[in-house]
C-alpha positions, 0 to 999 in steps of 0.5 A: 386109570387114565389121569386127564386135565380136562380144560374149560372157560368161564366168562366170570370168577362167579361162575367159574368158581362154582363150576369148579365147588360142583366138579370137587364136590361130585368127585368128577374131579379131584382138584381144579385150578380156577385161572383168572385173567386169561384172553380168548380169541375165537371165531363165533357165529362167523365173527372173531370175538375177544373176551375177557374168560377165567380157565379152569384145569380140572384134573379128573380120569378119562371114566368121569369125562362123560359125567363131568363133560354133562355137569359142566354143561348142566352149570355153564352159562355158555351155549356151547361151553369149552370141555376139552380133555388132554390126557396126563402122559406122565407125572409123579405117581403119588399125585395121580394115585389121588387123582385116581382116588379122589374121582373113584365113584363110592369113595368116602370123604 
């Protein structure tokens, strides 16, 4: 199994929280870091806009990225939401071991 961090913004904690509860909660990802206080700048509808976002780092496997990607925008305020996925090259194998296994589809809790 491929582990990846997949990233999205949020405009508020509120949402980005429950974001986060859903992606957990649906095994689509086995943890997420909710990030607040981050700065975006980015060029919308042909004007540079600034906003004021919370992050999150879902950390799923490369099989749930579909599902995942349709959940987020199935919850997400945004028009066009924020879902780029980065692929984990390395890192201690315990933990992407319970990646693997908290995203497994069928798992029991």
């Amino acid at each position: 199994m491929t582990a990846i961090a997949c990233l999205c913004t949020c405009p508020d904690a509120a949402s980005a929280r429950r974001i986060a509860d859903a992606l957990v909660e649906a095994r689509l990802a086995a943890c997420v870091n909710v990030l607040p206080g981050i700065t975006s700048v980015y060029r919308w509808q042909g004007k540079v806009e600034q906003a004021d976002e919370v992050l999150l780092v879902a950390k799923t496997v490369r099989a749930r990225l579909d599902a995942l990607t349709r959940q987020v925008q199935a919850l997400h305020p945004y028009e066009l939401p924020e879902v780029v996925a980065v692929e984990i090259s390395g890192g201690l194998p315990a933990y992407l071991d319970w990646i693997a296994a908290e995203t497994r589809t069928g798992a029991n809790d």
